[in-house]
C-alpha positions in Angstrom: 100.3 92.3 128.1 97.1 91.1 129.0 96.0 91.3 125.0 98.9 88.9 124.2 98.6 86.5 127.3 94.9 86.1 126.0 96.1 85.5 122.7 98.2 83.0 124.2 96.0 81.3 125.7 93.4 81.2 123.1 96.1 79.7 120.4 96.8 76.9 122.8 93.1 76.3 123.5 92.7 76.0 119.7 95.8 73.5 118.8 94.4 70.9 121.9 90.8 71.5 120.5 92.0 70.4 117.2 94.5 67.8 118.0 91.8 66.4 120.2 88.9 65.8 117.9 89.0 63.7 114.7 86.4 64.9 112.9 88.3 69.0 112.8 89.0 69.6 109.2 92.9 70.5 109.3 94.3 69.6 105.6 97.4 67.5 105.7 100.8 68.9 105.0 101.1 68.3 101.4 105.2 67.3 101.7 107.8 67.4 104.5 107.6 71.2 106.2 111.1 71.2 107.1 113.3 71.8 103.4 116.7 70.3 102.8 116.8 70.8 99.0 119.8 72.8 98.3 120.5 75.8 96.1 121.9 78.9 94.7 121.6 82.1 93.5 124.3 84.5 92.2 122.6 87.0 90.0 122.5 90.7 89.2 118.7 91.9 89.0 116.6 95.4 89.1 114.7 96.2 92.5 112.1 98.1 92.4 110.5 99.6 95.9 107.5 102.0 95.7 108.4 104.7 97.8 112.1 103.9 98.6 113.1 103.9 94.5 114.8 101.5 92.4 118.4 100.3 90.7 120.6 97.5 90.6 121.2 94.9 92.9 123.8 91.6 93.3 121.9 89.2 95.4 123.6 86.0 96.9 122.1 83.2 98.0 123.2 79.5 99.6 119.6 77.4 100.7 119.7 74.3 102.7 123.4 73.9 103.1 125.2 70.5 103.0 121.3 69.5 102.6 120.8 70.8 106.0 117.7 73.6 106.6 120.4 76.4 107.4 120.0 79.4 104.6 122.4 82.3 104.3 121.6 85.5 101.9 123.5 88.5 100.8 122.7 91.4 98.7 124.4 94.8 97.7 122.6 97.5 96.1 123.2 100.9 94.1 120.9 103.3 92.8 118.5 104.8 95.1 119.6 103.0 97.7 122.9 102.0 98.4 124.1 99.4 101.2 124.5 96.1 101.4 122.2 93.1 103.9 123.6 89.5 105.0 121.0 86.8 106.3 121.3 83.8 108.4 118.1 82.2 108.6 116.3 78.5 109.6 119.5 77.4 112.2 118.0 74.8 113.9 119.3 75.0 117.7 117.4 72.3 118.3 116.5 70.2 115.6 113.1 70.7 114.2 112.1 72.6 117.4 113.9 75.9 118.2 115.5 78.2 115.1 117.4 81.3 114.8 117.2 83.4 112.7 119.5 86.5 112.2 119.7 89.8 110.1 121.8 92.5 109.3 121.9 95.5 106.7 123.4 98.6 106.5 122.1 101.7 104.0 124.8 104.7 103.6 122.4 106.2 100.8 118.6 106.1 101.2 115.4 108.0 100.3 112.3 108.1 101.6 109.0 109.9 101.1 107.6 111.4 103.9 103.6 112.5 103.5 102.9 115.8 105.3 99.4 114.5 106.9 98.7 111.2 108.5 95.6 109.2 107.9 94.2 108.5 104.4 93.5 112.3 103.6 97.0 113.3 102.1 97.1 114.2 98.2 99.6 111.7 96.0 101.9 114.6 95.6 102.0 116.1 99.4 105.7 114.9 100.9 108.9 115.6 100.7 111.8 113.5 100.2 114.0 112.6 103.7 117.9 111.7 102.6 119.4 109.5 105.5 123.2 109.2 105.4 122.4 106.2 107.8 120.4 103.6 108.4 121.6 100.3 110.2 119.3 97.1 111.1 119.9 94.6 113.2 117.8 91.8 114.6 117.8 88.3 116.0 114.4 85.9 116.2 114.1 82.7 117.9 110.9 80.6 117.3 109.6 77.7 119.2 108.1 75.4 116.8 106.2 71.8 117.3 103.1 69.8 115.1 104.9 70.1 112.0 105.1 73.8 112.5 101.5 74.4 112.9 102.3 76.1 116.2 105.3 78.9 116.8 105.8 80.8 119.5 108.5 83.4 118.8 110.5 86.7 120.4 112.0 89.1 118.2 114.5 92.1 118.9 116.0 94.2 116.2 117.5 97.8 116.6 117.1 100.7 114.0 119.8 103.7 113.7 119.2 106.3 111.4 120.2 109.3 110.7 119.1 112.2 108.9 121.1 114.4 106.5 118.5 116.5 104.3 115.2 117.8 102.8 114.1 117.6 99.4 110.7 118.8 97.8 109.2 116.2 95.5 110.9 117.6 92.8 113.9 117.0 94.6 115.1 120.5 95.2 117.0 120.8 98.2 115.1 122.4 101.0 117.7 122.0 104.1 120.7 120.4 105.0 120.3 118.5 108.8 123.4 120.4 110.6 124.7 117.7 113.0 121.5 116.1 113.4 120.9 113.3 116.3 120.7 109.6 115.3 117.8 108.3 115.7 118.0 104.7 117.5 114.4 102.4 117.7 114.7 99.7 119.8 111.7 96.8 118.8 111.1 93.8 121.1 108.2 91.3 119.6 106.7 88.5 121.0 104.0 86.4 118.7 101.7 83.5 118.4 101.2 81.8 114.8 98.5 79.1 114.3 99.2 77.5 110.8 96.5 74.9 110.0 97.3 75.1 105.7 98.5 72.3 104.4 101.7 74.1 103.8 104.1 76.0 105.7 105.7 77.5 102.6 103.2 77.9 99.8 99.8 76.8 101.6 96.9 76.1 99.1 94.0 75.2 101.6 93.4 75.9 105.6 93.8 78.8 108.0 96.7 80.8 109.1 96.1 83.1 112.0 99.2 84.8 114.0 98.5 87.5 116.9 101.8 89.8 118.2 103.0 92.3 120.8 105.7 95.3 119.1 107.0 97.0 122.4 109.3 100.2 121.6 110.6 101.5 125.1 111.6 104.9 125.0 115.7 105.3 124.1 115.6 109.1 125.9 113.2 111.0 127.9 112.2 112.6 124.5 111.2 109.4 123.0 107.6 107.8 123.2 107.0 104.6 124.7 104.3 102.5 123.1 103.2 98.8 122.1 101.9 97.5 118.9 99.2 94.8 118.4 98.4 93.0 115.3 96.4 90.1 114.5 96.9 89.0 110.9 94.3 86.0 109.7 94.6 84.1 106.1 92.4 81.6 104.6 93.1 79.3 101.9 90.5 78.0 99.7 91.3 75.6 97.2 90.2 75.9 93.2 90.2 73.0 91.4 93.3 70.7 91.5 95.9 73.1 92.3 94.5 76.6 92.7 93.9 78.6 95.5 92.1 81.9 96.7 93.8 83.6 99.6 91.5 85.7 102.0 93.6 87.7 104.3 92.5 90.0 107.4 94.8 92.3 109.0 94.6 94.9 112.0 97.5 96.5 113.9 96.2 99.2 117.2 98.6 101.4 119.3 98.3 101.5 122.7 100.5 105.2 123.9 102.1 103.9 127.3 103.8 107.6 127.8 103.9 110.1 124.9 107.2 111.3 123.8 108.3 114.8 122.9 106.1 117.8 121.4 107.7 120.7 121.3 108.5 121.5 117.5 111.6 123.6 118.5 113.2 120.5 120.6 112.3 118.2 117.6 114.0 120.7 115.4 117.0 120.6 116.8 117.3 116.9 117.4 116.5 116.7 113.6 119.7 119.2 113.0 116.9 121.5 111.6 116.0 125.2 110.9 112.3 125.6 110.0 112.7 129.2 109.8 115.6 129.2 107.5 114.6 129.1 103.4 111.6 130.4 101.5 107.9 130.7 102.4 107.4 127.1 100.9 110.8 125.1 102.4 109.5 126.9 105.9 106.0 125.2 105.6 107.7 122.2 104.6 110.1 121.8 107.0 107.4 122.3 109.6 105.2 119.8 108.6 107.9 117.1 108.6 108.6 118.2 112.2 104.9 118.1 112.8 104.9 114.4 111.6 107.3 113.2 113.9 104.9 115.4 116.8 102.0 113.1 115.7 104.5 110.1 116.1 105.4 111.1 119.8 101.9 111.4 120.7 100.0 108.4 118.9 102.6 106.0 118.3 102.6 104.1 114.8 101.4 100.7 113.4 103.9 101.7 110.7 102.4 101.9 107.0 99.8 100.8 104.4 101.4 100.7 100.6 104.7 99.2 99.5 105.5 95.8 99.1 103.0 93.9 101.1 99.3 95.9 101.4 97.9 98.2 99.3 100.6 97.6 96.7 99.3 100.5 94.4 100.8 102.8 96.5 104.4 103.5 97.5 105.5 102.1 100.8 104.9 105.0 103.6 101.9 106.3 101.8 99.4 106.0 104.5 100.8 106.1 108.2 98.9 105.9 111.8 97.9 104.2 114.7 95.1 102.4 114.0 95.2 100.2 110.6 92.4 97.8 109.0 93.3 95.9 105.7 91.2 93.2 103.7 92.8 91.5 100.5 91.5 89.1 97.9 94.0 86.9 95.6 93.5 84.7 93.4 96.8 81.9 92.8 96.8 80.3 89.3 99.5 77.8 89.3 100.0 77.5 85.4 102.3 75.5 85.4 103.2 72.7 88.3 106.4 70.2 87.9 109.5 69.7 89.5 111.9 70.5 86.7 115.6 71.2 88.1 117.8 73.9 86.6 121.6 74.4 86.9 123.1 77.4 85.3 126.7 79.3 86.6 125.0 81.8 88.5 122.0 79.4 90.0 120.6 75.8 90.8 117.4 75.2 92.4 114.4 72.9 91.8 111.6 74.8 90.4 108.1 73.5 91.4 105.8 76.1 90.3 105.0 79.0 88.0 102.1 81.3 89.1 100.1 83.9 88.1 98.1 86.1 90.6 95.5 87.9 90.2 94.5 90.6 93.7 92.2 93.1 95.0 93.0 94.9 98.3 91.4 98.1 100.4 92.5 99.6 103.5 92.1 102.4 105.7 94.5 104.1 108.3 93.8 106.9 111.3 95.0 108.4 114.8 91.5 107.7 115.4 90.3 104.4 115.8 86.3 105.9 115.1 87.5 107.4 111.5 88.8 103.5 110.0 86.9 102.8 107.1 85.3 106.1 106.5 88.2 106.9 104.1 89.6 103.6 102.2 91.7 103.4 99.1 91.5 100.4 96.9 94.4 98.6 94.9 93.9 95.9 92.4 96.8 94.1 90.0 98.2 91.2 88.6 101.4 89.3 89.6 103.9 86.4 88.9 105.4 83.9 90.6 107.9 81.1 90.8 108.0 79.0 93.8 110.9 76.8 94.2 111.9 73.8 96.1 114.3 75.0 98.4 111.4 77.6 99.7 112.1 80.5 97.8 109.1 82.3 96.2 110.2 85.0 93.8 107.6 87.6 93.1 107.0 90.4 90.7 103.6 92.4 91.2 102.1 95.2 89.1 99.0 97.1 90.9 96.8 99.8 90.2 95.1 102.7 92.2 93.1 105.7 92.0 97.3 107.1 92.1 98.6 105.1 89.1 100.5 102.0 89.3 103.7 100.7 90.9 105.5 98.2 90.6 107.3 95.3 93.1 109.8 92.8 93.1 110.9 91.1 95.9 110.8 87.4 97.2 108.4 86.1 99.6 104.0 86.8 99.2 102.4 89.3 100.3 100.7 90.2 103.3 103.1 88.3 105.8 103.6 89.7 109.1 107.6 88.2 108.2 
């Protein structure tokens, strides 16, 4: 707590600094930060999500309604993951001040890999595949917002249930069904600090971005860990020419183990509605290891991941997990072609304003030891497109390359925010 009251009072220092002397470079905001352009999307499209898998999804989507700022989005998906999400975002409590923003999604199919060592040290082809038969989200955010949104303060809660029903190798072989296994329920409170000094909110081309956060996850039994998460993300935005822009981006997330949670393997097991001594040689050692992870998880906490959609986007999303996480990134925003140009087909109507291509470079390291970041680093590198639309929708599609092979991403939103 002290961390994020010093964060606090650092970000407030900063705005009265700048709002206080004339001759601090802070671009102008390029157009009006708060949209009303309306739109909508009806479409059938492919998802892809390293790690998770891919297959078809129906996304919905209604921006700005009644040229208003609220938003509401819907998907349903099949494939690899099947479940459906519904989104209520930008309702203004108080006009222009305090928002609300809500989520829900609900998975009755999902896969996920699970590496069998934390750290950066893990081989491409060490994990095995965790089948949940449920997985619910839920969360609410509420952000205090003033000078044109280059200050928020916000609070976040969301709850996570999962549940897990099997093992697979990563050949997919069935190593054990989870007999009446416990579900697993994560309860997240956040509480953050953004300072946007870009002279956009939505697609900023020149300035500084800089948020700081607090993740607390109290314990939900006695056999649960009880740790915080602290992050500090930092962008800068340097303009190319006209209408180009290189992003810089820094990133570092640190656990801080308030009370470790339970590390006995055979109590584990049995929450997990697992046997490790049931199967061959090989399902044995695997089923231990994937207890073993979630021992290392009760005892350092997690900042979550590096790889997936956001950082280190060469690699599948869980590929590098622990408790201490440094990332650097590099990307380089070609707007090709700028215009507002609307379009009106049956299943969308927007205004589009920009097509982009980008070009990145990214390298990050992860531990349970903060002394060990950046002795082992992987690097990622690609190529992606863009197009950025009025209403505030940014629809990307990013192919990048590791020392693993590439992977691929499509999703909506740029990388490497903490949102």
């Amino acid at each position: 707590m002290k961390i994020l009251l010093r964060s606090f009072t650092i970000t407030l220092l900063m705005t009265a600094t700048i709002y206080s002397h004339a001759d601090v470079d802070v671009p102008e905001r390029r157009r009006d930060q708060f949209l009303t352009d309306p739109g909508y999307y009806v479409v059938p499209t492919p998802y892809s999500v390293p790690g998770l898998g891919s297959g078809l999804t129906v996304v919905g989507a209604m921006t700005n309604i009644n040229d208003g700022y609220a938003d509401i989005y819907g998907f349903a998906l099949t494939g690899d993951l099947q479940g459906y999400g519904l989104f209520a975002t930008e309702l203004h409590l108080i006009k222009k001040t305090l928002i609300l923003d809500l989520s829900k999604t609900n998975f009755n199919k999902a896969t996920s890999q699970v590496y069998l060592q934390r750290g950066m040290s893990a081989s491409k082809d060490d994990y095995i595949l965790a089948e949940l038969d449920q997985s619910d989200f839920t969360g609410a955010r509420l952000t205090y917002t003033a000078f044109d949104r280059r200050i928020e303060i916000y609070g976040l809660i969301f709850q996570n249930e999962s549940r897990l029903a099997a093992l697979r190798d990563s050949g997919g072989n069935l190593i054990q069904t989870a007999e009446d296994a416990e579900t697993n329920t994560v309860n997240t409170f956040t509480f953050g600090i953004r300072l946007d000094l870009t002279d956009d909110y939505i697609d900023p081309r020149h300035g500084t971005r800089l948020e700081s956060s607090i993740w607390h996850t109290p314990p939900d039994n006695d056999n649960s860990s009880d740790f915080d998460i602290l992050e500090l993300n930092l962008t800068g935005y340097i303009p190319i020419g006209n209408r180009n822009t290189l992003a810089l981006n820094y990133f570092q997330a640190d656990t801080r183990v308030n009370r470790t949670g339970q590390t006995d393997p055979s109590i584990i097991e049995a929450e997990l509605g697992l046997d490790c001594s049931a199967g061959s040689a090989e399902d044995q050692a695997n089923c231990i290891s994937f207890v073993n992870d979630r021992v290392a998880q009760n005892t350092y906490g997690s900042v979550g991941s590096l790889g997936g959609l956001s950082r280190l986007r060469a690699y599948p999303e869980g590929r590098f997990n622990g408790s201490h996480a440094r990332f650097i990134g590099a990307e380089f925003r070609w707007n090709i072609v700028e215009e507002t140009k609307p379009f009106d087909y049956f299943f969308a109507k927007d205004i589009r304003t920009v097509i982009q291509i980008a070009f990145f470079y990214e390298r990050g390291s992860i531990s349970d030891d903060r002394d060990d970041l950046w002795n082992t680093m992987r690097d990622s590198y690609g190529i992606g497109a863009r197009l950025v639309t009025k209403s505030g929708l940014i629809f990307r599609a990013d192919i990048a390359t590791g020392d693993e092979g590439e992977e691929v991403s499509i999703i909506v939103g740029y990388p490497w925010e903490v949102f």
